[in-house]
GUTIGU-57217 format. One record per atom (N, C-alpha, C): residue number from 1; x, y, z. Coordinates in steps of 0.02 Angstrom, whole numbers, m for minus. Example, Ala and Ser with C-alpha at 12.3 -4.5 7.8 and 13.67 -1.06 7.14 Angstrom:
R resi      u      v      w
R    1    660   m284    390
R    1    615   m225    390
R    1    660   m165    390
R    2    642   m112    354
R    2    684    m53    357
R    2    645      2    394
END
This chain:
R resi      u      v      w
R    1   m493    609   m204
R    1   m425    622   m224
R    1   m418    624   m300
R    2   m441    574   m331
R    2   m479    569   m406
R    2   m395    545   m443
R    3   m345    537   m414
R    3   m286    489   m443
R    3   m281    446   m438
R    4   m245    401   m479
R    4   m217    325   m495
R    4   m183    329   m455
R    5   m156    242   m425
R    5    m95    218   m380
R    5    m74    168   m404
R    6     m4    175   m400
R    6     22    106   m422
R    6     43     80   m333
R    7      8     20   m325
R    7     30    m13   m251
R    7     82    m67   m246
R    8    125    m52   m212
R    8    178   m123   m196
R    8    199   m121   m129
R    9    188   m191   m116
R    9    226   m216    m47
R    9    291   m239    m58
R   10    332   m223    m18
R   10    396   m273    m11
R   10    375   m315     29
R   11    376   m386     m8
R   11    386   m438     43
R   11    424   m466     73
R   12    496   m437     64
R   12    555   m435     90
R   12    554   m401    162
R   13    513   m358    164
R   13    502   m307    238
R   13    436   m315    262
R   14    389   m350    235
R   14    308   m356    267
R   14    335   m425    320
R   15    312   m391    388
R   15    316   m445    431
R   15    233   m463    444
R   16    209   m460    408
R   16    114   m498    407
R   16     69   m475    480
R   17     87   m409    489
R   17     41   m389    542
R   17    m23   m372    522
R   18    m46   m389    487
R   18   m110   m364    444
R   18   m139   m300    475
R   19    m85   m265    509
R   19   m139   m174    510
R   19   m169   m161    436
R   20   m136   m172    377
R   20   m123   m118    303
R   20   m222   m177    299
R   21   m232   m247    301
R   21   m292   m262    298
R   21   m349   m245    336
R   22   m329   m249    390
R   22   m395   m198    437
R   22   m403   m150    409
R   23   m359   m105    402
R   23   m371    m30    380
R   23   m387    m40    313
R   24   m380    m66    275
R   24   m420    m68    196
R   24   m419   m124    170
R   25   m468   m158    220
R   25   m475   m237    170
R   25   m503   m223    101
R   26   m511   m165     72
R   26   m527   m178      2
R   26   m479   m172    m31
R   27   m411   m133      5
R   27   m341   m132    m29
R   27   m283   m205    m30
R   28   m302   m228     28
R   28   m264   m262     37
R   28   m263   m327     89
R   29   m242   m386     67
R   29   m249   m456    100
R   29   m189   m480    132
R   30   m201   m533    137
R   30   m134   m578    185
R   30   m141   m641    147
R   31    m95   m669    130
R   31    m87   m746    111
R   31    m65   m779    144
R   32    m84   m833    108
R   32    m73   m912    181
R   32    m23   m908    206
R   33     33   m866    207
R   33    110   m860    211
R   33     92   m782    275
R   34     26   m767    254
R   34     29   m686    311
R   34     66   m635    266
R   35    100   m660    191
R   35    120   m594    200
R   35     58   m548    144
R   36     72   m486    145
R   36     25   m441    129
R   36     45   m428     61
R   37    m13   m421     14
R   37    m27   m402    m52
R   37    m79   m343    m74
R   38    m77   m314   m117
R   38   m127   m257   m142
R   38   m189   m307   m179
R   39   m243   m292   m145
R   39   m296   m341   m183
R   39   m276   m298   m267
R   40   m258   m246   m304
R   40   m253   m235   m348
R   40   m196   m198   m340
R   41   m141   m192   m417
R   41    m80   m160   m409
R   41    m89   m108   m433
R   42   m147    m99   m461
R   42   m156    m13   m472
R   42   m232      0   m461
R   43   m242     69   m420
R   43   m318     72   m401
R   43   m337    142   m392
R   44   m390    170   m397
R   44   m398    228   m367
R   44   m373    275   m305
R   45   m359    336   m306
R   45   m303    357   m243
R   45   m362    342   m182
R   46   m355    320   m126
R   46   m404    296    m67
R   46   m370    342      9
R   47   m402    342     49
R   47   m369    401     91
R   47   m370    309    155
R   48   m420    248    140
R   48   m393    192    179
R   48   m313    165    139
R   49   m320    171     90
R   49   m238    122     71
R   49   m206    177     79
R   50   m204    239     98
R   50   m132    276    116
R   50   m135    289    205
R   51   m199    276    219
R   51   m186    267    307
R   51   m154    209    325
R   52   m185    153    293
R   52   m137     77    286
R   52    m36     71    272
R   53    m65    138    222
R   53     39    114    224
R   53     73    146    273
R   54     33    223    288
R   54     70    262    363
R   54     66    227    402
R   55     20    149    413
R   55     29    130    487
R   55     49     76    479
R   56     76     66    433
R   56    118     m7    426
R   56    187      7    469
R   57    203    m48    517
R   57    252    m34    569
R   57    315    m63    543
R   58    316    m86    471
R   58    382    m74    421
R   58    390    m13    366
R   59    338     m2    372
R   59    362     36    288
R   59    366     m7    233
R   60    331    m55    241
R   60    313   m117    188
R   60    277    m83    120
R   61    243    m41    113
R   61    192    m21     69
R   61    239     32     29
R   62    243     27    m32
R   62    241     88    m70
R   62    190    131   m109
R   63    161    182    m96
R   63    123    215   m154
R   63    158    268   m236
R   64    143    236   m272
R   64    157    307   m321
R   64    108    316   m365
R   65    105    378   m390
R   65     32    407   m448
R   65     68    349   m499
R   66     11    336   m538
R   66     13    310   m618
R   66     62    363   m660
R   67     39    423   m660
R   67     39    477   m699
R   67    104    522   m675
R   68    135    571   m700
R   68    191    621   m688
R   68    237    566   m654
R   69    266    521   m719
R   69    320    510   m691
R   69    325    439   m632
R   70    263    425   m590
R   70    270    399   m538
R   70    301    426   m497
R   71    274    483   m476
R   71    304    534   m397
R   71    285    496   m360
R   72    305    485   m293
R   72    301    456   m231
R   72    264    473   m204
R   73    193    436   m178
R   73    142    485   m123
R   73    173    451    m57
R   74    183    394    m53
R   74    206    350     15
R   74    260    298     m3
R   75    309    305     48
R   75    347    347    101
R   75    344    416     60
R   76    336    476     90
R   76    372    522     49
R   76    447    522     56
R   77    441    565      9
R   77    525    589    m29
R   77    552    623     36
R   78    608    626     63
R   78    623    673    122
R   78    691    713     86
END
């Protein structure tokens, strides 16, 4: 993909199902609390941390590029 991401969870809406960690434990963990964090808040674009946020069963995950602005890759824009 060869872009930057800026990653954020709401932890306001992560109910700690750890799908987003199965699917990319290198993106992302659970704390003693379960809820979910970006092992880093900005990382290379990964095709596991954007399968992780489509299958997050909140919409807990946000993706945006570093670059132009911070356009939205996940949720998209509708």
């Amino acid at each position: 993909m060869g872009d930057r991401w800026r990653i954020e969870v709401d932890r306001g809406v992560c109910i700690g199902s750890g799908l987003c960690a199965s699917t990319a434990p290198d993106g992302f963990r659970l704390d003693t609390a379960r809820q979910s964090h970006p092992v880093a808040a900005e990382a290379d674009a990964s095709e596991a941390v954007l399968a992780a946020a489509e299958g997050c069963p909140v919409e807990a995950i946000a993706i945006r590029l570093q670059r132009d602005g911070g356009e939205q890759v996940f949720p998209p824009d509708e």
